[in-house]
C-alpha positions in Angstrom: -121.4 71.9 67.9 -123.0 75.1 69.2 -123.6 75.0 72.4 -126.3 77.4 74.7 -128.6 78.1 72.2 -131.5 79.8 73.0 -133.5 80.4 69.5 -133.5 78.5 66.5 -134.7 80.7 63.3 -135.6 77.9 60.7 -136.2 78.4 56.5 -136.5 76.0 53.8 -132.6 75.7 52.6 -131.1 78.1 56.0 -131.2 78.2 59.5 -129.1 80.4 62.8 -129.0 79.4 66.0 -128.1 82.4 69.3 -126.4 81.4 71.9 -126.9 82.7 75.6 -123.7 84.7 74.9 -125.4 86.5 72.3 -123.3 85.4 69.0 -125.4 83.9 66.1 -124.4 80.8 64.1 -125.5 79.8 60.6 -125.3 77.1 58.4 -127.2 75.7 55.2 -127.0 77.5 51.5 -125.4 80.6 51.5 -125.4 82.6 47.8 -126.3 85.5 48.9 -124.3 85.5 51.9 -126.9 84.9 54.5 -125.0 82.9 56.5 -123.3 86.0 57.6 -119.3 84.3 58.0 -118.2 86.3 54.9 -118.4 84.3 52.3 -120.9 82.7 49.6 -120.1 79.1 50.0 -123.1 76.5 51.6 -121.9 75.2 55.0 -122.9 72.0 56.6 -121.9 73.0 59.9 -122.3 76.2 61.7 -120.6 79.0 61.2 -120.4 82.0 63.4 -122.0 85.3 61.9 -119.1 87.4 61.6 -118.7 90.8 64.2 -122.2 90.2 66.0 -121.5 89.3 69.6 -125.0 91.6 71.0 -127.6 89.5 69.3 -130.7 89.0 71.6 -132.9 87.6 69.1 -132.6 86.5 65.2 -134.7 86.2 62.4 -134.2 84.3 58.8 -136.0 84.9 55.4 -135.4 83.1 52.0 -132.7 84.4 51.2 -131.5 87.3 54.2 -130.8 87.1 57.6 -131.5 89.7 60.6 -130.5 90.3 64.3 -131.8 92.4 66.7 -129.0 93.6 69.2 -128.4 94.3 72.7 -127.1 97.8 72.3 -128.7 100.4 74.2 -130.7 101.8 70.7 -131.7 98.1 70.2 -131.0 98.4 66.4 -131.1 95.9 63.8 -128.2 94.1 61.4 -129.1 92.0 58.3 -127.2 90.4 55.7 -127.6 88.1 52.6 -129.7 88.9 49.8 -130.5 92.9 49.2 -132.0 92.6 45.8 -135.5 94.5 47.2 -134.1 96.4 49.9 -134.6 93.5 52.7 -131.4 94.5 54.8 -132.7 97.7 55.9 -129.0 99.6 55.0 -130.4 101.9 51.9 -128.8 100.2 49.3 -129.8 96.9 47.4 -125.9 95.6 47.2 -126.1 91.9 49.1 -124.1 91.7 52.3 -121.8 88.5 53.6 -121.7 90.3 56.5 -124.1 92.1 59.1 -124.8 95.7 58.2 -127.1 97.9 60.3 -130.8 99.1 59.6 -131.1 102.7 58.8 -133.0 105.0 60.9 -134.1 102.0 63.1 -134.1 102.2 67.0 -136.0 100.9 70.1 -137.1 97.5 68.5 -138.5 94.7 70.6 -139.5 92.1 67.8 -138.1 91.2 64.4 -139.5 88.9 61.8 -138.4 88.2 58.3 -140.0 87.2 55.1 -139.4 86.2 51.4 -137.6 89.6 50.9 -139.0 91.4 53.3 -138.4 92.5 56.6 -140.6 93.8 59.7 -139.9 94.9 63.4 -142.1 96.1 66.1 -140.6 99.1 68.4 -141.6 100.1 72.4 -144.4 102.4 70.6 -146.1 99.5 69.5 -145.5 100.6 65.6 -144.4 98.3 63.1 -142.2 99.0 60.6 -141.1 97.1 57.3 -139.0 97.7 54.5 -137.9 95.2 51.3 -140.2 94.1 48.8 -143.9 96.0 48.4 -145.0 94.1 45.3 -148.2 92.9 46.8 -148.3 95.6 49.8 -146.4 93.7 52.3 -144.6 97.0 53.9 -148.4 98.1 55.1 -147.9 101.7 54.1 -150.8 101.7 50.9 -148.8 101.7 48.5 -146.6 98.7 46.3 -143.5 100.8 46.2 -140.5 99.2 47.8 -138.4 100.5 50.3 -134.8 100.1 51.0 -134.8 101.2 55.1 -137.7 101.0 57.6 -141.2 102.7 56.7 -144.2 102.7 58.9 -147.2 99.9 58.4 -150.0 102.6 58.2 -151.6 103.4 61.5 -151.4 100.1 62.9 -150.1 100.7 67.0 -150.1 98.6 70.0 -149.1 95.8 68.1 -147.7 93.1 70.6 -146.7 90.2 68.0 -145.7 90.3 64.8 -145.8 87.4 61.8 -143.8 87.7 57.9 -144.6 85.3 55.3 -143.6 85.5 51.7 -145.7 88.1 50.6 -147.9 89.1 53.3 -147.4 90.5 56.9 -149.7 90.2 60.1 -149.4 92.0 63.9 -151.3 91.5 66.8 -152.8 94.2 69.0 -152.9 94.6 72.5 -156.5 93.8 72.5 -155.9 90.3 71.3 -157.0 90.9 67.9 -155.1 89.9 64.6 -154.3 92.5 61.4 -152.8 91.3 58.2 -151.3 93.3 54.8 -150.4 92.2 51.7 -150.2 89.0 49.2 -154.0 87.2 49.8 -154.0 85.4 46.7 -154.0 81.7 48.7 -156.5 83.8 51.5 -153.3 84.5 53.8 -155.2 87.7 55.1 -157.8 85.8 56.7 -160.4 88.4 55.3 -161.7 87.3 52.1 -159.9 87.0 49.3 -158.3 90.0 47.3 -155.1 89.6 45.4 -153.3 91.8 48.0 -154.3 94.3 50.4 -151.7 97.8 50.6 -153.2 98.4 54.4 -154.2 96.0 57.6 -157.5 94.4 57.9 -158.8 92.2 61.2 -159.0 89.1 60.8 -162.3 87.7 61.8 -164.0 85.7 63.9 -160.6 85.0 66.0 -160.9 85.3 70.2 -158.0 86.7 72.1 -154.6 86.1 70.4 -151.3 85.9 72.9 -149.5 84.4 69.8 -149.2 84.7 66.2 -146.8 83.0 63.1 -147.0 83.0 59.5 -145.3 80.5 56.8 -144.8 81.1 53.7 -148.6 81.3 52.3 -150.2 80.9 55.7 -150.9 82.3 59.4 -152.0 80.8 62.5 -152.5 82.0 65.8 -152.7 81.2 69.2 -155.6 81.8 71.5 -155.7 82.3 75.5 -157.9 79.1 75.3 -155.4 77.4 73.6 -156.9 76.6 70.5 -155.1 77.1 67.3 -156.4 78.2 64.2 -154.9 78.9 60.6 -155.5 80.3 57.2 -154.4 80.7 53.7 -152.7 77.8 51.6 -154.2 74.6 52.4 -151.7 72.5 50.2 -149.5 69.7 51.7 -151.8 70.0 54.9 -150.9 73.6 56.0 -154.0 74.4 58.1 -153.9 71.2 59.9 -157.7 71.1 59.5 -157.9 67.7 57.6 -158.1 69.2 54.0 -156.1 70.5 51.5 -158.1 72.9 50.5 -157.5 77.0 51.1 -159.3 78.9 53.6 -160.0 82.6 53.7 -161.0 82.6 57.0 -159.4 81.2 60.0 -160.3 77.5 60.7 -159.2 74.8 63.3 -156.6 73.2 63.5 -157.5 69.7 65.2 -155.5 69.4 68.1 -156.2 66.7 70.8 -156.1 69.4 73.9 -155.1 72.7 74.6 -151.6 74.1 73.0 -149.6 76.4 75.0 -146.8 77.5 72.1 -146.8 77.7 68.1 -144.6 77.8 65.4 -144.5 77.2 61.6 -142.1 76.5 58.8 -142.7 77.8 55.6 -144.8 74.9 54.8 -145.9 73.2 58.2 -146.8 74.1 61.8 -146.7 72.3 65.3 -148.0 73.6 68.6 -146.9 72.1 71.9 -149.3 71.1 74.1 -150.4 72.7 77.3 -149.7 69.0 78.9 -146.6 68.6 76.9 -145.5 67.4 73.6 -145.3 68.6 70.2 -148.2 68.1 67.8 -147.3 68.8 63.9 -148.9 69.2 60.7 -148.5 69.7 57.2 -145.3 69.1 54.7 -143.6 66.1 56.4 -141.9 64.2 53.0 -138.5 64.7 54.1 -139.3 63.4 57.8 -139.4 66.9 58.9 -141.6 65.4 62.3 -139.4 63.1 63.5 -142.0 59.9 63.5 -140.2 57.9 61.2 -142.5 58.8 58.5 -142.0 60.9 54.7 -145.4 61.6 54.7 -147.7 65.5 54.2 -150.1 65.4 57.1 -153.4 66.8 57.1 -154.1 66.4 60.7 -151.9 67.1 63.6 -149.5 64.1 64.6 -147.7 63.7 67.6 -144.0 63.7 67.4 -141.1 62.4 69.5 -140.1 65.9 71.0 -141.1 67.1 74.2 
């Protein structure tokens, strides 16, 4: 097995692991090549990204993968799918392999979407390139791009969050601005069909952390609450209804939560105390409490 991980970067039918040695592992379906080893065959075991030994963290989409690397430009590789331009390299030829980000230095945070892909450099600028159908790359218009473009005027963003179609960054300030797909209310500002430029979410307090799933966002506040928005399917905004939301609502947590992350159709916070508290699409067991069941509410599970 691989051993020293450090991240886990988790989709619906892929996942990579980095080890403290800074090589990447993959494993899951792997059409497109975004497992990274070479080939186009699923694996049910890891396999090692082929020629990245300098990852510091990774990032996984549908159906791409991306790195960022320890070299002293702290670029970007992706591979897999390239259909919209999601790798970053100019073309749109898929790659079984990692193949660097044009034009693409100083980057400090990476996240990946349904085919798109975003980073955030020393500036504080965020930059995305792939698929613009419903204004996910931020720069006004629904053009896509097949290397890095600049998401409008957005700066000092701190944290950044890809879904499917839509893309959120947090400022320095603590407050929250979202782009693109808001069809399911993803934007947390009303509902449009997309948006080609950021708006604020409202009525959020001061955000140290932010994550997105496929059709919805949730942040983390310095008080520790968490809130979400967009899809409400399958229990997604872990606010006891299945109904969408707009605008950011609670998600009912027992105390405080000191971390956050989502899957593409669930989220779980850990606690301030400790312990993991999960919500949402949970029919294949995905929380570990011995039950195939969507939840609606946080749940506690057996990881600490």
């Amino acid at each position: 097995g691989v051993v020293n991980v450090v991240q886990l970067a988790l989709h619906a039918t892929h996942a990579c692991a980095l080890t403290m040695e800074g090589t990447v592992f993959c494993w899951g379906a792997n059409p497109f090549g975004q497992l990274g080893d070479g080939s186009s065959g699923r694996r049910a075991g890891a396999v090692q990204v082929r020629g990245l030994a300098n990852a510091k963290a990774v990032a996984v989409a549908n159906l791409h993968s991306c790195a960022l690397t320890t070299d002293a430009d702290e670029s970007v590789v992706c591979w897999g799918a390239n259909g919209a331009g999601q790798l970053g390299d100019g073309t749109t030829s898929s790659r079984a392999v990692p193949e660097r980000v044009q034009r693409l230095s100083g980057v400090t945070a990476l996240a990946a979407g349904g085919a798109h892909t975003c980073a955030r450099t020393r500036q504080g600028t965020v930059v995305c390139w792939g698929s613009n159908s419903t204004g996910q790359l931020g720069d006004g218009t629904t053009s896509p791009s097949t290397s890095p473009i600049r998401a409008g005027a957005l700066l000092n963003a701190v944290d950044l969050a890809v879904g499917d179609g839509h893309s959120c960054a947090v400022r320095d300030d603590g407050t929250v601005w979202c782009w693109g797909d808001d069809r399911q209310g993803q934007l947390g500002f009303g509902r449009a069909i997309f948006r080609i430029a950021g708006v604020r979410v409202a009525t959020l307090p001061n955000v140290v952390k932010l994550a997105a799933g496929a059709l919805h966002t949730c942040a983390l506040s310095d008080d520790g609450k968490v809130q979400c928005w967009g899809a409400g399917a399958l229990g997604r905004l872990g606010d006891g209804f299945a109904a969408n939301s707009s605008f950011p609502v609670n998600v009912l947590l027992p105390a405080a939560a000191r971390d956050l992350q989502l899957g593409p159709d669930s989220g779980c916070a850990r606690m301030v105390a400790g312990g993991w508290w999960c919500w949402g699409r949970g029919t294949e067991g995905q929380f570990g409490d011995a039950q195939r069941l969507d939840r609606w509410k946080p749940v506690q599970t057996l990881f600490d």
